[in-house]
C-alpha positions as CSV (number, residue, x, y, z in Angstrom):
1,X,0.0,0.0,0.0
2,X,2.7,2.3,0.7
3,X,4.4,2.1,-2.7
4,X,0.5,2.8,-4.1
5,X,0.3,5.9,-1.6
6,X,3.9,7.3,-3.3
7,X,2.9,6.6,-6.5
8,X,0.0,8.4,-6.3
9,X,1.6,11.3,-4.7
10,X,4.2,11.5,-7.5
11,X,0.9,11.4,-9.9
12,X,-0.9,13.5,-8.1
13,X,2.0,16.5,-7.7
14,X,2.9,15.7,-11.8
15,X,-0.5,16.1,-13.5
16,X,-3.2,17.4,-10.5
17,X,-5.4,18.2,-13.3
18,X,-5.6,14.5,-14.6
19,X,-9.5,13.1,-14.6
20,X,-7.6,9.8,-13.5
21,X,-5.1,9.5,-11.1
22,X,-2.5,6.8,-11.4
23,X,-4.0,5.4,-7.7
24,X,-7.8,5.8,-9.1
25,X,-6.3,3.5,-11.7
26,X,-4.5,0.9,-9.8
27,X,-7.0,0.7,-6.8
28,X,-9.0,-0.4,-9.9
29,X,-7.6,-2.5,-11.4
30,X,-7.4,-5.5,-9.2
31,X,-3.2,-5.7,-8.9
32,X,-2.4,-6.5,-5.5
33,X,0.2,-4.3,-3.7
34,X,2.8,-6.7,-4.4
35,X,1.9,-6.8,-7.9
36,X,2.8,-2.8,-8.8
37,X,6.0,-3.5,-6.4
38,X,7.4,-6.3,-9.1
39,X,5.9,-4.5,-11.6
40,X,8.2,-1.5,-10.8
41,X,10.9,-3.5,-9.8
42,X,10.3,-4.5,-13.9
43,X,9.8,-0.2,-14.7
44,X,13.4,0.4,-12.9
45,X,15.4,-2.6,-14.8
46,X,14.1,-0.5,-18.1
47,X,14.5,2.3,-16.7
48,X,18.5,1.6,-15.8
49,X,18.7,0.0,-20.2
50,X,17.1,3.3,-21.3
51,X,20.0,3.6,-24.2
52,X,18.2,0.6,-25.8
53,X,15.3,2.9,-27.0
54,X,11.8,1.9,-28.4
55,X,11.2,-1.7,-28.3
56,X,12.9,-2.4,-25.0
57,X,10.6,-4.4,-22.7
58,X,10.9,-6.3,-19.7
59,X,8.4,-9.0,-18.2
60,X,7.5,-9.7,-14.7
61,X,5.4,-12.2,-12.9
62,X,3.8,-12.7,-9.3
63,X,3.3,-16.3,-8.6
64,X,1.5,-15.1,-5.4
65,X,-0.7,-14.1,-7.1
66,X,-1.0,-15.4,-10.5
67,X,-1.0,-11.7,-12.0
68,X,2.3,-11.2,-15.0
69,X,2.6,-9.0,-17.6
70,X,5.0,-6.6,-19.5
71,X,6.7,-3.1,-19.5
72,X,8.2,-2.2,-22.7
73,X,9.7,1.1,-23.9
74,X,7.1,2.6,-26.0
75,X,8.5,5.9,-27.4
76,X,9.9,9.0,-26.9
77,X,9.6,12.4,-26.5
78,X,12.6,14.6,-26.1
79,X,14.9,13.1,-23.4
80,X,11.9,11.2,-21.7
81,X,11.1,8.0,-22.1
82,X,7.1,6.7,-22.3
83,X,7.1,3.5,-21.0
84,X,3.5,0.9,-21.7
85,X,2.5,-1.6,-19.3
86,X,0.3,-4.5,-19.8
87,X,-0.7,-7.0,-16.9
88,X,-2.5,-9.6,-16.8
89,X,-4.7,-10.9,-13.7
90,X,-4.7,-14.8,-12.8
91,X,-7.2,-16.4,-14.9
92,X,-7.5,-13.4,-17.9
93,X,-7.3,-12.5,-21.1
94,X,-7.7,-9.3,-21.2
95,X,-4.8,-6.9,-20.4
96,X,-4.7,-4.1,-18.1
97,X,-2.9,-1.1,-19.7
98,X,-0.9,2.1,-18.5
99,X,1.0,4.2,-19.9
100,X,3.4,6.4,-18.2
101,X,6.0,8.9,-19.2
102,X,9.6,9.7,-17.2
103,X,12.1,12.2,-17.7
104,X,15.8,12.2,-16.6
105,X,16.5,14.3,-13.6
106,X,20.3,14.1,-12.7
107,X,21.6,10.1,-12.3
108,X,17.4,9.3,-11.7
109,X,14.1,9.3,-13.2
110,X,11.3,11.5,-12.9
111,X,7.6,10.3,-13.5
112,X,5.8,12.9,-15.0
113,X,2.8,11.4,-16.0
């Protein structure tokens, strides 16, 4: 819960006028807690192979829960980097999707939207 909380903070703070919040989105969408922690563990290992550019991607997988799915490098615009997500809940077909976009600030990354 607390990674969700800091997440949407750093949403929240990036884009206050956004009609969906990135917690709004993830309280919705049925990933556990430990779900969005692998998946970001997933975000940061893409994150640190930026040079690679578009096409990048990086899978994860919670046997906890049965919940996988993919980050992959999906453009970019200037020096930032818009990464896609797609998970997948235990038992389905259909994908859950995000998009999110990260700039460089100094040695880190910055999500901006």
């Amino acid at each position: 819960m607390r990674l969700i909380a800091i997440l949407a903070l750093a949403a929240l703070a990036a884009a206050p006028a956004a009609a969906n919040p990135l917690s709004r989105m993830l309280a919705n969408s049925g990933l556990t807690p430990q779900d969005t922690n692998i998946m970001r563990k997933a975000e940061k290992s893409l994150l640190a192979e930026a040079q690679g550019g578009t096409g990048k991607r990086s899978e994860w997988a919670n046997p906890d829960s049965g919940a996988h799915g993919e980050v992959r490098v999906a453009g970019k615009e200037g020096a930032c980097l818009l990464l896609q997500h797609r998970a997948f809940l235990k038992d389905s077909q259909d994908p859950k999707q995000l998009r999110r976009k990260f700039c460089p600030s100094g040695a880190d990354w910055l999500l901006t939207q």
